[in-house]
N, C-alpha and C positions, 0 to 999 in steps of 0.2 A: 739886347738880352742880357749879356754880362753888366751891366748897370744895375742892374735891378737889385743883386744882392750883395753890392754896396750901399745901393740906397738902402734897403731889409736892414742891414748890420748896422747901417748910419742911425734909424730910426729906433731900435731896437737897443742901442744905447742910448739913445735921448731918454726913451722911454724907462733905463733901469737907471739913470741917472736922477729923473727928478718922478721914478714914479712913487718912492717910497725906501724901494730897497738903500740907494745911496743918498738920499734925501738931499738933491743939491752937489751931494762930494764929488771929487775925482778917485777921493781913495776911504777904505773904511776898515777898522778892524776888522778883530772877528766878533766879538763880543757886539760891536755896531750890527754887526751883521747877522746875528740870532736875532737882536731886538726889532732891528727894521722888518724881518721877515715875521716875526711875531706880531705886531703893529700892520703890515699887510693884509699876513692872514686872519687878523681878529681875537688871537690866542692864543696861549704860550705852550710851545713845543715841549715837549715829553722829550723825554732823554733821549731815545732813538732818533728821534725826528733831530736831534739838536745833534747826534754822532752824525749823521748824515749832513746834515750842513756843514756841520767843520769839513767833515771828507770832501763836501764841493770846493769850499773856499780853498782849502788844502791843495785842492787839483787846481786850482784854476788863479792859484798867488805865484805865480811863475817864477818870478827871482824872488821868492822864498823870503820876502822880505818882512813878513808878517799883515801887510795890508796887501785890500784886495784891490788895485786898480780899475779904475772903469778899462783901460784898453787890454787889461789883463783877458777882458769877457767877449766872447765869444772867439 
């Protein structure tokens, strides 16, 4: 039972890895990271939409380093 979500988290970054968002990376701006999620969704974020991103990437660049990690996620 406890396997499974490692597998979950294992899979779940492969998936934000090469599904678009990181296109490939281990690591990506922020600016990567509006455009990838823009290119996802099919079309460009509105400025709210795009304060809210930052806020995710924001929360979730741990050592604060400016890019966002893949093992930064989840």
């Amino acid at each position: 039972v406890s396997a499974q979500p490692l597998t979950m988290k294992s899979e779940c970054k492969y998936a934000m890895k090469h599904g678009g968002v990181f296109n490939g990376k281990d690591s990506i701006t922020l600016f990567e990271f509006i455009k990838n999620l823009e290119t996802v969704a099919g079309y460009r974020l509105n400025p709210n939409q795009i304060k809210w991103a930052q806020m995710d990437f924001e929360r979730d660049d741990k050592n604060g380093n400016g890019l966002l990690d893949l093992q930064e996620i989840g």
